[in-house]
C-alpha positions as CSV (number, residue, x, y, z in Angstrom):
1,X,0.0,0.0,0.0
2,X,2.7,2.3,0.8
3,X,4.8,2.0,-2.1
4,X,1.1,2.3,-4.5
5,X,0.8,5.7,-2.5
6,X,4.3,6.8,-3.5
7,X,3.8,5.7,-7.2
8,X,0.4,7.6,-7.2
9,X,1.9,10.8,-6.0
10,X,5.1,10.4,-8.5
11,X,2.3,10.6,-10.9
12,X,0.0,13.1,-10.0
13,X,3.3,15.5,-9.3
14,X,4.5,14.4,-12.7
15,X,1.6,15.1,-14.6
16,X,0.8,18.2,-12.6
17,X,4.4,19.8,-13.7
18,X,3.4,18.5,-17.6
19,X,0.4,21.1,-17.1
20,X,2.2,23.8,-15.3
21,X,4.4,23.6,-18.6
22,X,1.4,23.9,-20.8
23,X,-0.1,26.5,-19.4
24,X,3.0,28.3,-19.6
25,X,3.3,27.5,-23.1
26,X,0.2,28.9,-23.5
27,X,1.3,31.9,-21.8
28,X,3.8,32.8,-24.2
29,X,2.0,31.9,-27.5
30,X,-0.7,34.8,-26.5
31,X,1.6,37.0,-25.6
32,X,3.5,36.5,-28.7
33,X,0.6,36.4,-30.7
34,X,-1.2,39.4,-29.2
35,X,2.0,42.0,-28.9
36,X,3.9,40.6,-32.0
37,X,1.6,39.6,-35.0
38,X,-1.7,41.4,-36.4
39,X,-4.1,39.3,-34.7
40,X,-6.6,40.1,-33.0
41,X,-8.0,39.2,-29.5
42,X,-11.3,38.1,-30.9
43,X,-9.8,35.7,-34.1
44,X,-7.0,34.2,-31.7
45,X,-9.7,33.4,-28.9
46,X,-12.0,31.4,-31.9
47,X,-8.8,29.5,-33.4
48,X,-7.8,28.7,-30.1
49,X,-10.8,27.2,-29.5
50,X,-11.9,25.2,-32.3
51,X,-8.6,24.2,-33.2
52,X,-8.8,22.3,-29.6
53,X,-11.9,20.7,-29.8
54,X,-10.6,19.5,-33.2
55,X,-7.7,18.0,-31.8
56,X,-9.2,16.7,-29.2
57,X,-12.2,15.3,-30.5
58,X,-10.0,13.3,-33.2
59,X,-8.0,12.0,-30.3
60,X,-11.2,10.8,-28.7
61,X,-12.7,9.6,-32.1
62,X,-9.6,7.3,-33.3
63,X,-9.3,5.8,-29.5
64,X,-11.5,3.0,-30.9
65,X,-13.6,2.2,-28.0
66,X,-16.7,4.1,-28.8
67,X,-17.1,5.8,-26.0
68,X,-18.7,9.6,-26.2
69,X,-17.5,12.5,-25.5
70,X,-17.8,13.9,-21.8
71,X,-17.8,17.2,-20.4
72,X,-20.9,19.7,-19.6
73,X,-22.2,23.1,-21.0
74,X,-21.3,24.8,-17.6
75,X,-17.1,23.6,-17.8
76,X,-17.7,24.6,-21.8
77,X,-19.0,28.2,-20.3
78,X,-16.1,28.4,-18.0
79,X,-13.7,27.6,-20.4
80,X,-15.1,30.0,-22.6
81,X,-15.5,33.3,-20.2
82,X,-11.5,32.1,-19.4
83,X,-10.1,32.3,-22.6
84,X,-12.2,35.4,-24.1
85,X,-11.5,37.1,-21.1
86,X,-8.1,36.2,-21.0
87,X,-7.4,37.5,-24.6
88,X,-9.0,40.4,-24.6
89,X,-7.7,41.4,-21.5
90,X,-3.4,41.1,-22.4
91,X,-4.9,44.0,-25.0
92,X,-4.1,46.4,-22.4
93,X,-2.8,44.7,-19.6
94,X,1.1,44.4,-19.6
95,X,2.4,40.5,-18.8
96,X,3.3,40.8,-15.4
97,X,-0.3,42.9,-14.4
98,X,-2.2,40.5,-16.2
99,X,0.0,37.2,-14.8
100,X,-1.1,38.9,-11.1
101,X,-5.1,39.6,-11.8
102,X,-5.8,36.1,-13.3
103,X,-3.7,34.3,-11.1
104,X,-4.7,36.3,-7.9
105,X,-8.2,35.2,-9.0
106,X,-8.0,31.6,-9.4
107,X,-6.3,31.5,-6.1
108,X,-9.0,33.4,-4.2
109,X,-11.8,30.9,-6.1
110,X,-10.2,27.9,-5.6
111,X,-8.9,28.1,-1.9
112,X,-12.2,30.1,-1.2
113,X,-14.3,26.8,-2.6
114,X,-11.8,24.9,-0.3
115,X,-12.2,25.9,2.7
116,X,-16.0,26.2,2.2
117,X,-16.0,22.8,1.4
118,X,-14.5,21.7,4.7
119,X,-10.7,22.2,3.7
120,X,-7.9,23.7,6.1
121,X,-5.1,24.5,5.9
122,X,-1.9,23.2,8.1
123,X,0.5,25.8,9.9
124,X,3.2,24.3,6.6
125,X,0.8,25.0,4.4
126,X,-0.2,28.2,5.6
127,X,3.1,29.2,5.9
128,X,4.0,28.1,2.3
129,X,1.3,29.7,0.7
130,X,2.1,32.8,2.2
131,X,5.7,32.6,0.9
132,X,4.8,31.7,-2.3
133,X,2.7,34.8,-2.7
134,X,5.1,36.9,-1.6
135,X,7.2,35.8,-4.2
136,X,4.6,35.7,-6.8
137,X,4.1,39.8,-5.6
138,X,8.0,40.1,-5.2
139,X,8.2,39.2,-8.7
140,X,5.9,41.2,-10.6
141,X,4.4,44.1,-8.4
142,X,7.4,46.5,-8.6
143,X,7.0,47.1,-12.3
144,X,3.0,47.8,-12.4
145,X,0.9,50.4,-12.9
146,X,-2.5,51.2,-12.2
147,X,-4.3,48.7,-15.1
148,X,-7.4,49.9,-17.0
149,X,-10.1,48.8,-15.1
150,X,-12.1,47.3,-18.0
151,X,-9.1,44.9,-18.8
152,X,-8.3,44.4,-14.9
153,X,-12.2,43.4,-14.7
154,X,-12.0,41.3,-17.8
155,X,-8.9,39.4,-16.0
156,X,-10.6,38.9,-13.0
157,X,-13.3,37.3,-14.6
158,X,-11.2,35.3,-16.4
159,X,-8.9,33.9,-13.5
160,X,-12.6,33.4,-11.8
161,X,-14.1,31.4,-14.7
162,X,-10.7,29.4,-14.6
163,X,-11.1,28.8,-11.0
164,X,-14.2,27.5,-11.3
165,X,-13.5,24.8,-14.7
166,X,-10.5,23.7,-12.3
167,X,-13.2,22.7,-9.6
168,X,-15.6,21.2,-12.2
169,X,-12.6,19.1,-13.2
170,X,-12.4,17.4,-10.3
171,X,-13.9,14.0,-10.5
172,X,-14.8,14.5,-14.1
173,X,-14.4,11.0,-15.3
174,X,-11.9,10.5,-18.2
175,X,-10.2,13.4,-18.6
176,X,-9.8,13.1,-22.0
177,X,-13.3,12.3,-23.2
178,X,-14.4,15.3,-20.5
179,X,-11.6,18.3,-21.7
180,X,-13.1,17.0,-25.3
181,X,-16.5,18.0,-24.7
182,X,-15.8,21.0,-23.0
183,X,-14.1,22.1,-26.1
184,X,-16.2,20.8,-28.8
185,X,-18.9,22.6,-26.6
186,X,-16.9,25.9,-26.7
187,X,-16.1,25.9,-30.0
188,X,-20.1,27.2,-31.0
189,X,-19.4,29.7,-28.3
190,X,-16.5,31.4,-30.0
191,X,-17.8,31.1,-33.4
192,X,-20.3,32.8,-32.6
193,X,-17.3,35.9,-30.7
194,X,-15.5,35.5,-33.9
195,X,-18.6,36.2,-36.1
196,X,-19.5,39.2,-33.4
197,X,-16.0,40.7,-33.6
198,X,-15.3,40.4,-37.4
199,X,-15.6,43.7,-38.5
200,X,-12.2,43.7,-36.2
201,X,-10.7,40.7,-37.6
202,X,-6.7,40.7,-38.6
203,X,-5.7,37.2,-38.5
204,X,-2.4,36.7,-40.3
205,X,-0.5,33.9,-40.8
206,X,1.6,34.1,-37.5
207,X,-0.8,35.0,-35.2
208,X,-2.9,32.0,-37.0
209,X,-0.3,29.7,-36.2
210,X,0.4,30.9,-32.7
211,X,-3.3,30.4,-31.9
212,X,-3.7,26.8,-33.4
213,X,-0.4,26.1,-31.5
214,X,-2.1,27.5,-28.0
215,X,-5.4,25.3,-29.0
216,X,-4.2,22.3,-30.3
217,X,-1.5,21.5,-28.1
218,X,-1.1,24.2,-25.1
219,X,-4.6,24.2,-24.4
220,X,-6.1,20.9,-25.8
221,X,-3.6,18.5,-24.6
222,X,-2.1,20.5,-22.1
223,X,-6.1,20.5,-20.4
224,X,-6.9,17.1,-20.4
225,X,-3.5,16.5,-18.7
226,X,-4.5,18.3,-16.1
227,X,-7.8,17.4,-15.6
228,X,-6.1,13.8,-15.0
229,X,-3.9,15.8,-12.6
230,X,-6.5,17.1,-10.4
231,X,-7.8,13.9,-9.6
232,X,-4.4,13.9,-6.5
233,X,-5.0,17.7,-5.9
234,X,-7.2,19.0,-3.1
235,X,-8.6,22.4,-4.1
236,X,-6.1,24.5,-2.3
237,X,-3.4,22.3,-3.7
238,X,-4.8,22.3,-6.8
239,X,-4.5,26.7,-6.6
240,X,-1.6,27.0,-5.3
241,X,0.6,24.7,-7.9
242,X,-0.7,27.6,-10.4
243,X,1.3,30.1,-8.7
244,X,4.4,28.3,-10.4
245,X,3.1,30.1,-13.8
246,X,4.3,33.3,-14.3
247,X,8.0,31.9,-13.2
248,X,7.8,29.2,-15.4
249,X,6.7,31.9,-18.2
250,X,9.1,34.1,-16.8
251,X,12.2,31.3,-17.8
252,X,10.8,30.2,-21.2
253,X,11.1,34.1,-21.9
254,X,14.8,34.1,-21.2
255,X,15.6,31.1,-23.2
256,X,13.1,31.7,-25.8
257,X,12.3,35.5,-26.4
258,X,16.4,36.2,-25.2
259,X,15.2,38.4,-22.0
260,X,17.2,39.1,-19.1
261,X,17.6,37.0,-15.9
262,X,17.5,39.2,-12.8
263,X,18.3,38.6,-9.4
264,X,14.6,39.4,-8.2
265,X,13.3,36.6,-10.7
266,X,15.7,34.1,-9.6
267,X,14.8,34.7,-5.5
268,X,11.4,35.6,-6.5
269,X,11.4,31.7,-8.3
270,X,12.9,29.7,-5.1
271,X,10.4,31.7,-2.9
272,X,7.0,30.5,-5.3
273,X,8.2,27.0,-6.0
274,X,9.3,26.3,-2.2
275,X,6.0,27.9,-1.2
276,X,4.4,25.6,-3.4
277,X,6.0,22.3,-2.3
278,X,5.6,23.3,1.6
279,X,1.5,23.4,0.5
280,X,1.5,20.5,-1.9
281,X,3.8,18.3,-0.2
282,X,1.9,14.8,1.4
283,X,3.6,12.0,3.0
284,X,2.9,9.1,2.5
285,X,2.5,6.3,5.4
């Protein structure tokens, strides 16, 4: 029993740092896409999301058993209000202001569901969430400015609605068949945004490619990854992992986009990822 224990939390930490790696992925495809190509918030939000349900729902299709698709029109809704909000929102809101609002958000939804549910947290836990907020503001509150508060609003919406398809996640069934659905369920959803915005629509060719790239793989797979994830995660576990984010978007910016590493990043990064492992760490006896 003991050594099952340890092999189920090898997994669940594995596959939780797989999605902590998507998401950043995901990260820096939308910021790419949105400060460095033509595209719109509106087209990249619709690519995004279609191009995942796609993906996904070919995954699902060629698995052979026969077995639907899963998922609900609530976790589609959620995914949605997420990933409109979160698009439109990086059109005014610089990285590190819009890393801070949506995160801040899913934190304050997550461990709020948590302890309402019956959660609490240990003095270690307590103590490493706190550090790894600290470093999480360490990191990004010294270069922000007030943000419009119609992007700030969207934001926060957006890190709510994430929140919330995190919880729905939970206990989902097959993660795959369930991030499917959601998806395929969306996609209508942000047709019908794309339609509504195309008076604004600039997709190019980049910005196309960025956004299938966040859908297909970021998003898509990235999602159903961690909805397998979540089934080891407690809600306030589940919240606080997301704090490792922005640093790991932070890193794939110096080795990818050639920015510089500064001494506040690097404490700032031990600071979030101990925090992090003081609130998710569980022995196993």
């Amino acid at each position: 029993m003991h050594q099952q224990n340890e092999t189920s939390a090898l997994r669940t930490w594995c596959l939780t740092a797989l999605a902590m790696l998507a998401f950043a992925a995901n990260s820096l495809l939308c910021r790419l896409a949105l400060r460095q190509t033509g595209i719109d918030p509106g087209s990249f939000t619709t690519i995004r999301l279609v191009s995942g349900a796609m993906v996904l729902w070919l995954i699902v299709a060629r698995s052979g058993n026969g077995r639907p698709i899963a998922g609900s029109w609530a976790s589609a809704l959620a995914l949605f209000a997420y990933a409109a909000g979160f698009s439109y929102a990086y059109v005014d809101l610089s990285a590190g202001t819009g890393a801070l609002l949506l995160f801040g958000a899913v934190q304050a939804t997550m461990i709020s569901y948590g302890l309402w549910s019956g959660e609490r947290l240990t003095v270690r836990q307590a103590a490493g969430l706190a550090c790894a907020l600290a470093g999480l503001v360490g990191l990004l509150l010294p270069g922000l400015s007030t943000p419009p508060a119609g992007a700030a609003v969207l934001m926060l919406g957006a890190g709510v609605a994430w929140g919330v398809y995190s919880l729905r996640a939970r206990g989902a069934g097959d993660p795959t068949r369930a991030t499917a659905g959601n998806f395929v369920r969306a996609a209508p959803l942000a047709l019908v945004l794309g339609l509504a915005a195309l008076r604004w629509a600039s997709p190019d060719l980049a910005g196309t490619a960025y956004a299938v790239a966040s859908g297909a793989i970021a998003s898509g797979l990235g999602y159903a990854i961690w909805y397998t994830a979540l089934g080891g995660l407690n809600a306030t576990r589940a919240a606080s992992v997301q704090l490792s984010v922005p640093v790991i978007a932070a890193l794939g910016g110096i080795l990818l986009l050639s920015e510089p590493l500064s001494q506040r990043l690097a404490l700032a990064s031990v600071a979030i990822l101990g925090g992090i492992a003081l609130v998710i760490y569980r022995r196993t006896v």
